[in-house]
Structures are given as structure tokens and as C-alpha cells.
N, C-alpha and C positions, 0 to 999 in steps of 0.2 A: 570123636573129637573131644579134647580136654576143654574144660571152663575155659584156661584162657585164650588158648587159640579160639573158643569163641568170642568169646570178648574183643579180642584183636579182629578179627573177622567183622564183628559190629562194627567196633569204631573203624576200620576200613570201608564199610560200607557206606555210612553216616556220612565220611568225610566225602566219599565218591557223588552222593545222593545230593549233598551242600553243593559242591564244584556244578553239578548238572542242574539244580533249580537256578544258581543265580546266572548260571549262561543261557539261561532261558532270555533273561533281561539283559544282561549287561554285555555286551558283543566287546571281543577278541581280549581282555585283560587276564587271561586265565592265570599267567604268575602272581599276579598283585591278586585277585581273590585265593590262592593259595595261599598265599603270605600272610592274608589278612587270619584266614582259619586255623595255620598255625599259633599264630599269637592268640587268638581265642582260645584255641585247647590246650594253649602253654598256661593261660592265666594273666594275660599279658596285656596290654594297651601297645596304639599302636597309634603313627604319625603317617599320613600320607601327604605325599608333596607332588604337586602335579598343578600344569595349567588349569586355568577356569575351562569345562564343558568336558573335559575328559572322563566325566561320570563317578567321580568320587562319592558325591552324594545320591547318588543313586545305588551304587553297589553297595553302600551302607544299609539304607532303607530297605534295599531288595532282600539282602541277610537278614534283618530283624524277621520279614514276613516268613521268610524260610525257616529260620528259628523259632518261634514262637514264643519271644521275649517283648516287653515293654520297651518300646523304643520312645528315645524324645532327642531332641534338639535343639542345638544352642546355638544361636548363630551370632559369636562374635564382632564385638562394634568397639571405637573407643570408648564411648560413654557406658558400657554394659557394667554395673556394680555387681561384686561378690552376693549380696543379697540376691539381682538376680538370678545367680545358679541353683546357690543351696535353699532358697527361701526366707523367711522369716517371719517372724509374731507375729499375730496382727489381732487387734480389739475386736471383738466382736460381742454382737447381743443377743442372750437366748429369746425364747419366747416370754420369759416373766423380766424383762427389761434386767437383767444381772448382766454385768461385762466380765467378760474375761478373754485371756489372752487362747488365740487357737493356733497352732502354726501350716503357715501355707506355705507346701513345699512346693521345694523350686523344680524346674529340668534334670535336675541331675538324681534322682530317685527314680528313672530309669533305670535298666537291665541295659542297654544300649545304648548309648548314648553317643549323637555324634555333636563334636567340639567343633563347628565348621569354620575357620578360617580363624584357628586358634591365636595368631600374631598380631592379628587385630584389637585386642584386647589392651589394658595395661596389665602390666606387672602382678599387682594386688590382685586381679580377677584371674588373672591366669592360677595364681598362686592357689585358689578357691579349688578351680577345678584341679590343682595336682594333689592338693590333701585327700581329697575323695579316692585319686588314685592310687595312692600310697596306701591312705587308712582303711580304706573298703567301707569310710565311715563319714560324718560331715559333723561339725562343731558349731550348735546356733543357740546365741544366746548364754551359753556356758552348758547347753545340754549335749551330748554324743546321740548322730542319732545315723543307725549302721544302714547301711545301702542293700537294697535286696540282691544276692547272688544266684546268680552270674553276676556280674559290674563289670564291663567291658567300655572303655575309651575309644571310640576309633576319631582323631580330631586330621583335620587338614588344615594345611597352608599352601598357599599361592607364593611360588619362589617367583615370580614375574614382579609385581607392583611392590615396593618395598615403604614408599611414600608413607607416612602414616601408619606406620608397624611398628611391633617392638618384639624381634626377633627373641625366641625363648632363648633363656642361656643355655650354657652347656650341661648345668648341673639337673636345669629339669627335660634336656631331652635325654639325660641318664634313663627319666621314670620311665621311657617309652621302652619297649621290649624289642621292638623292630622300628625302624623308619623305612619303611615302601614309598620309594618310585614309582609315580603314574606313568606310561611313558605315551605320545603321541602316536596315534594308530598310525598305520602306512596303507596304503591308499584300499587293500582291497578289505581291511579291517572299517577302511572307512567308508567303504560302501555298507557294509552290513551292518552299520549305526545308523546309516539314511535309509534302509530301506525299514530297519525295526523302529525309527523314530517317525519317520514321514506318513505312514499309512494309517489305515484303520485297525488292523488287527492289534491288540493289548496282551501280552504273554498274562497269564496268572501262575505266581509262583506257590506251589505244595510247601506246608507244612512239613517237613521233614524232623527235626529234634525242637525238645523242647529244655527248660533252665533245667530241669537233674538228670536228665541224658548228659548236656554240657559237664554239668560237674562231676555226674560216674567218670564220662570221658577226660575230664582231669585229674584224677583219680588213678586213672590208667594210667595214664602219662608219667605220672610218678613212680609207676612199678616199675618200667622198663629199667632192664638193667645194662648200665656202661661198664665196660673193662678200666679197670684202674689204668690202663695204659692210654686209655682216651684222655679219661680227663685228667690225667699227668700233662697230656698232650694241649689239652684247654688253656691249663696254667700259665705253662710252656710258654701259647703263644702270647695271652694274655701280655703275660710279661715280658714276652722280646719287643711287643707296640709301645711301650715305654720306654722313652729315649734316654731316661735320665738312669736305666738299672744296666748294669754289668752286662746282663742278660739280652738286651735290644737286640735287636738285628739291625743291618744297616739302613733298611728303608727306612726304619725308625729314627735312626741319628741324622738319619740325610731330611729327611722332611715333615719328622712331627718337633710339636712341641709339647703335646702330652697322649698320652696312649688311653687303651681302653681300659676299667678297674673291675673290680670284683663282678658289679652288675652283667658289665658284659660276658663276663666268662659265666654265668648262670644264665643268661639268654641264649648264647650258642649251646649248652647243653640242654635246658629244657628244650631250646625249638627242633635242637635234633632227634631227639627223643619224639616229638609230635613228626615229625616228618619217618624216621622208621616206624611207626604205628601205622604213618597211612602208605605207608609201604609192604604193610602187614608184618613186620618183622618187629621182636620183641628184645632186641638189641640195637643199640647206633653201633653204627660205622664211623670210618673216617668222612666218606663222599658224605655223609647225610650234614657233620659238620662244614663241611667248606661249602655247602648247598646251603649253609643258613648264616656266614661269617657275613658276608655282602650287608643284609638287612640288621641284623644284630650289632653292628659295630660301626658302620657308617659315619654313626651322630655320637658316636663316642669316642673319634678320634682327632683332634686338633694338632692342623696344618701349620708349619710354621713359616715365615712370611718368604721362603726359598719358594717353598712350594707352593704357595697362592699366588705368588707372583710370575711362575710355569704352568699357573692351570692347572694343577695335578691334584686331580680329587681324592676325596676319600677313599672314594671305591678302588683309584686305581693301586693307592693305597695300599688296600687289603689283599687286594690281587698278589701286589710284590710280596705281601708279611707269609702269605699263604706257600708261596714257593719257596720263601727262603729262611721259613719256619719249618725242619723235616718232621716226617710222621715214625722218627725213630728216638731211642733216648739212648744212651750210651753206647751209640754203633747196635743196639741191636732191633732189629724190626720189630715194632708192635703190631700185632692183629687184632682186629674188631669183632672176634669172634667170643 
């Protein structure tokens, strides 16, 4: 067996071993904790949206232990200040009475970190935690001070209660890599959360990867190689979700008002690339991209008021751009090989 089919082999294994510790804990979400490992071994932060009790925070928590990263948490409020996230100065006295300044960092000098109920926040604070996510780094006091990697965001919001929010705009749910849907179990998913919540037994979840597994595995992620004809095909679609270019397709002039941009077309190709790895394959396909367009483009495409006012979401959206965006370029078929 060559290096990298073992390599590939590892990280298909890793990824397999992740999937199986946290469904020790976290009963029937199996897509949303793919989702979320994707964006982890893309490099990514991620947004999850789902009612209160559906276990967001907990599958969060459950990963850190599986991982063997610093986890911390932030649990979003109005009154919560930027200071609280990233830290700041503070006086302090040695033992010969000399003051000086020491800095006491904040939550977010985690390796994991969950943003729980990101909307809650204002503006300003929110803004705190996107610099981290953007810079890999936090600015306090006029000093840079860079975040241990791995650095992974996974934050929630509650689309239920709106009172007292301040919905992120569209430009910083660009910084997310994927947006996941939590979705409510059905009935016999929600037996198997009453019976792993209600009793005495406690699952303990294994140690599986630790932060430079993560980053070899990100690593990897960047070798796989795409066919020019794929990501001709990314652009492509990119650009027909944009209502305003030549290039649109109709679902786009019919019910957006602005499409997806560059980010998204780099979220669809990294996350497909992490999805053919743990497929074991060291090439994307086509299926591996429409398996990751749903999550990746979701929160990057804006409805326009035809279409909010039909109900017609994003998703369904993507659905239409998907079939009526073809996987050919000039009449002639491209293949993923």
C-alpha cells in the first residue's frame, strides 16, 4: 500500500471512529455530526440552527472530549462585552508590591469553542468573536495575540424566539463555512434520547484525534486533487445564483436577490474534498459537491421579497440551482475522474 492510500485510509478511519464516539452520546443526528466534521477538517466554522433541547450543545461538548482539544464556552447575552470573549489587562501585584499589567484571557483561547446562542448578543460582541474567526488571532489593547490551532467556531442560534436578537447580517454569516440544520427527531429517534437521557447508565466517550492529527488531516484535505472540469463547474454555478450576471439561471432571476460569492464557491470545493476523503477517495466528484451545496450555500443566498413571501427557502433554492445548473460545459460531459 502506497503512503497515501494510507494516509487516506487514516483519515477515513479517524473520521469513522469521530462518527462512532459521538453516537455513543448524541442519539439519531448522524447528518448534522457529519456536517459538523466536515467543516472541522475543511478548516471551517460552522453555524447550527435548531430548536432549544435538540442537543446542539451537547454534540458540541461530546466532540471536544472525542478530540482532545480545549474546549470553552460562550454563552451569549445582551449585556455580554467584547472584553468578555477575548479578555483583557488587568493590574495586578507581584509579591514585592510592583503593579503591572497581566492579561487575563478570555473564552475564546480555546481550540473549540462553542458561541451558544450567537444572536443574542449585540453587534459589537458578535463582531469580537468574527475577528477571531477570520484572523486565527484576537487584538487586545493594541497587542495581536494568535489563538492556539486547531481554532474551530461551532456557534448556535435559536430560529424560534426572535424577541431580543439581533440576527447576524448576511456578510458575517459569509464567515461560516457551512450553516447545519438541527432537525427534530421523529418519534422512534425520540425514544432513544429518553431512554439515553432518563436512566442511569452514562456513555464515556474515547479519545480518538488529537490538535496535529486535526491539522495533518487538514493537510490532506488540501492535497486531494479536483478536475478542472469540476471546479469550472463550482464557478459556473456560483455565478448562475447571481441574479444580477448574464450568466443566472432562472431560479436566480425568479427569487433571489443576490447569490452566493467567492466564499461559497471555496466552501463547496473544500467541503467536497473532505467528504471524498472520508469516502476514501483522493479525488471529488460531482455527487460529493451537491452532497455539500445544501450546507455551504444556504446562508449565502438572499431571497427576494417574491420569494419570502411563497415561503420558498433557501434550500429549496439550491435544490432548483442544482438541476438547472448542468454538469456539462460546452455540450460536452465532464467527468470527475
Amino acid at each position: 500500500m502506497s503512503e497515501a492510500s494510507e494516509r487516506i485510509e487514516a483519515f477515513q478511519k479517524a473520521a469513522q471512529e469521530l462518527r462512532e464516539a459521538v453516537g455513543q452520546v448524541v442519539v439519531g443526528q448522524a447528518q448534522v455530526v457529519e456536517e459538523v466534521l466536515v467543516c472541522l477538517f475543511a478548516g471551517g466554522h460552522a453555524l447550527l440552527e435548531g430548536a432549544p433541547g435538540l442537543g446542539k450543545t451537547l454534540l458540541i461538548r461530546t466532540l471536544s472530549e472525542a478530540m482532545h482539544l480545549d474546549f470553552s464556552r460562550i454563552q451569549f447575552t445582551p449585556d455580554l462585552m467584547p472584553s468578555d470573549i477575548v479578555g483583557t489587562n488587568m493590574v495586578v501585584e507581584d509579591e514585592h508590591g510592583r503593579k503591572r499589567f497581566e492579561l487575563q484571557r478570555g473564552p475564546i483561547f480555546g481550540q473549540l469553542v462553542l458561541a451558544d446562542e450567537i444572536n443574542r448578543a449585540t453587534p459589537k460582541t458578535q463582531s469580537a468573536l468574527l475577528e477571531a474567526m477570520a484572523e486565527g488571532a484576537v487584538t487586545i489593547a493594541g497587542a495581536r495575540h494568535a489563538l492556539k490551532p486547531p481554532f474551530v467556531v461551532l456557534a448556535t442560534e435559536n430560529p424560534i424566539e426572535m424577541e431580543g436578537t439581533y440576527p447576524l447580517p448576511e456578510a458575517q454569516l459569509d464567515r461560516f463555512l457551512f450553516k447545519i440544520f438541527v432537525p427534530s427527531p421523529d418519534e422512534d429517534t425520540l425514544v432513544g434520547i429518553l431512554e439515553a437521557t432518563t436512566g442511569t447508565a452514562k456513555a464515556t466517550v474515547p479519545r480518538v484525534v488529537d490538535g496535529p492529527t486535526i491539522l495533518a488531516m487538514r493537510e490532506l484535505v488540501r492535497e486531494v486533487r479536483v478536475a478542472g472540469a469540476l471546479t469550472r463547474y463550482v464557478a459556473r454555478f456560483v455565478r448562475a445564483s447571481d441574479p444580477s450576471t448574464e450568466a443566472a439561471a432562472p431560479a436566480a432571476r425568479e427569487l433571489l436577490r443576490y447569490g452566493a460569492g467567492v466564499r461559497g464557491a471555496q466552501a463547496m470545493l473544500l467541503a467536497a474534498k473532505v467528504v471524498a476523503l472520508m469516502d476514501g477517495r483522493a479525488h471529488v466528484a460531482f455527487a460529493d459537491l451537491r452532497r455539500v451545496a445544501l450546507p455551504a450555500l444556504r446562508h449565502r443566498l438572499i431571497p427576494n421579497f417574491e420569494a419570502e413571501a411563497d415561503g420558498i427557502s433557501t434550500d429549496q433554492i439550491v435544490t432548483r440551482l442544482l438541476d438547472e445548473v448542468p454538469e456539462v460545459s460546452d455540450g460536452v460531459a465532464t467527468l470527475a475522474s
